[in-house]
Steps between C-alpha positions, in 0.01 A plus 500: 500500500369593884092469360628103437693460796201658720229294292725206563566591823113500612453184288716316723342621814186410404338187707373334186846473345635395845199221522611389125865476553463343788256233390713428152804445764305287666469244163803577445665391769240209532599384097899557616512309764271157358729515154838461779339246689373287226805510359714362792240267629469365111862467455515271795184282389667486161811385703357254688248334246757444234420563143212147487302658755554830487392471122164356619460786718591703202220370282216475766578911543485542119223297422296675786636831410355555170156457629587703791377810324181417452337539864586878538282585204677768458312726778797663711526797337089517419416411882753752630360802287185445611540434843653863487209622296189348684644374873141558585478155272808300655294229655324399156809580315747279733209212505489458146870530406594214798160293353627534142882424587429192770244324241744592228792370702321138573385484119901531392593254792239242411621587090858480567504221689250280277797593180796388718311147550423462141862640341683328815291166621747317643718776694359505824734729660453742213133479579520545863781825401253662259210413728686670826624835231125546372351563828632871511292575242219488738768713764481737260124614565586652844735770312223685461515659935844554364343732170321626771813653661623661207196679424525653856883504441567320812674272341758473792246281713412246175877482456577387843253233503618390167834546621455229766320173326750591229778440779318203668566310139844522429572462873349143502669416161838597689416288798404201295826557350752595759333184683578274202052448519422262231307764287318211242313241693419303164742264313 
């Protein structure tokens, strides 16, 4: 029983696991604290838009979401390993990954957006709803410097920039809202 507790014990002292566990509290943390906050700031939008509007809202999120996978292409996981395994190649590898997710990203902006005007051609504020939700598709190509991070597992430094235009969002929603903003110019 005292070989596992010493084998344990050295484990745990080890920088490496210290540099893991603190990087995967880092995400952690980062994942916590968005869920909370899109959960207050989307019960009052909810609130205030009533079910009509909030519905539209609803829809435009939904329609945009399914094609929202596309863009990644699926490299996270594939970028991160081998920016650990060749970081003598992070400058090709990072280049290609933010090429192949921006280009993708416009494609499924351009696509989703040419679908909602044929299924929906005479909702204009749908349009302008699914038109305003594609564009983080093409957001989504600058994840890579945060893929980055993790592969140095300095993940701490991603999630505070993160951290902050995450904030700058809901804080403008609750503005617009606590100011009684009109938040739909059209109609």
């Amino acid at each position: 029983m005292t070989h596992y507790l010493t084998v344990l014990k050295r484990f745990y002292y080890h920088d490496l696991f210290r540099r893991i566990v603190g990087n995967t509290g880092w995400l952690t943390a980062d994942r916590l604290l968005r869920m909370v906050i899109s959960l207050v700031v989307g019960a009052w939008v909810a609130r205030y838009l009533a079910p009509d509007r909030y519905g539209l809202l609803s829809y435009a999120g939904a329609f945009v979401g399914l094609f929202a996978v596309i863009p990644p292409l699926g490299l996270q996981n594939i970028l991160i390993r081998d920016l650990v395994d060749t970081p003598e190649q992070r400058h090709v590898l990072l280049g290609t990954a933010f090429f192949l997710q921006l280009t993708t990203g416009l494609a499924v902006v351009v696509l989703v957006n040419l679908l909602n005007i044929w299924l929906n051609p005479h909702e204009q504020l749908t349009q302008w709803l699914v038109l305003i939700l594609s564009l983080n598709s093409v957001w989504g190509a600058f994840t890579v410097i945060d893929l980055w991070f993790q592969s140095q597992l300095h993940a701490k430094y991603a999630t505070i920039a993160k951290s902050g235009a995450f904030f700058l969002s809901p804080c403008c929603a609750l503005v617009s809202l606590y100011t009684r903003r009109r938040l739909w110019p059209l109609r």
